[in-house]
DOKOLLUM-801752 format. One record per residue (C-alpha): x, y, z; residue in three letters. Coordinates in steps of 0.25 Angstrom, whole numbers, plus 2048, in hexadecimal, padded with zeros to 3 digits. Layout:
N
- X/Y/Z/Ala
...
END
This chain:
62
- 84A/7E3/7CC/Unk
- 844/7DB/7D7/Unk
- 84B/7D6/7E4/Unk
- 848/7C8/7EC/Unk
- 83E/7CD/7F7/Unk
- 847/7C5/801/Unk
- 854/7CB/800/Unk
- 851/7D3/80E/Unk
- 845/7D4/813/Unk
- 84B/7E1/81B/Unk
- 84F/7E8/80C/Unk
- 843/7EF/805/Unk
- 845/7E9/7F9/Unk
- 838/7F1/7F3/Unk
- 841/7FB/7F1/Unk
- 84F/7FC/7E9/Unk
- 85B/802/7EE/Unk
- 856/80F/7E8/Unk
- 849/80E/7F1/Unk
- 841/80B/7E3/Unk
- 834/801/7E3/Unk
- 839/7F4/7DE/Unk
- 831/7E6/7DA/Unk
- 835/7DC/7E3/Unk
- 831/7CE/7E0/Unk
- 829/7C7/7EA/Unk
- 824/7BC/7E4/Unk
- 82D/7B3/7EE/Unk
- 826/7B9/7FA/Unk
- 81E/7B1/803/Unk
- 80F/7B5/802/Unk
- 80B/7BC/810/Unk
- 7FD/7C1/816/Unk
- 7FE/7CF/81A/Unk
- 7F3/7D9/81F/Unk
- 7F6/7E9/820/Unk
- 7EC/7F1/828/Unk
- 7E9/800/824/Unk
- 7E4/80B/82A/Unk
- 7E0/819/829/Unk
- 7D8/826/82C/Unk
- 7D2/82E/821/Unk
- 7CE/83D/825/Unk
- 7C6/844/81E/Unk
- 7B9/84F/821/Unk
- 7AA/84A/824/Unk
- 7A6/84F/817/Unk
- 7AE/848/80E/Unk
- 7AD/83B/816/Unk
- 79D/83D/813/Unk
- 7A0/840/807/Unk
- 7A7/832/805/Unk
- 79A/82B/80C/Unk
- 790/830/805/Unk
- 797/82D/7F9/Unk
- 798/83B/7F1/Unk
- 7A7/83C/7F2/Unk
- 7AA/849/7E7/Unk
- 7B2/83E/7DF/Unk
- 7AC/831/7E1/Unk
- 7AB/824/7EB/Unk
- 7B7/827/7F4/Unk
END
């Protein structure tokens, strides 16, 4: 069953009273322009980092 997405905006309404994933309908919802920045650091030995470069990855293009 799907919930209004502005009941509350405090409430997670994603989730039902059993904590379950739920399909909330947001079809109402005002469109928005949002940006999410990522980082990371991968850590891995010299040799398989050339490995990757030169391209003869054991199982493929990595």
């Amino acid at each position: 069953m799907t919930q209004d997405i502005f009941l509350n905006s405090s409430q997670l309404i994603h989730l039902d009273p059993q904590g379950e994933a739920q399909m909330v309908d947001l079809s109402g919802k005002v469109a928005t322009v949002r940006e999410a920045v990522a980082t990371a650091r991968v850590r891995m030995l010299r040799e398989t980092f050339a490995a990757i470069e030169a391209g003869n990855a054991p199982k493929g293009n990595v």
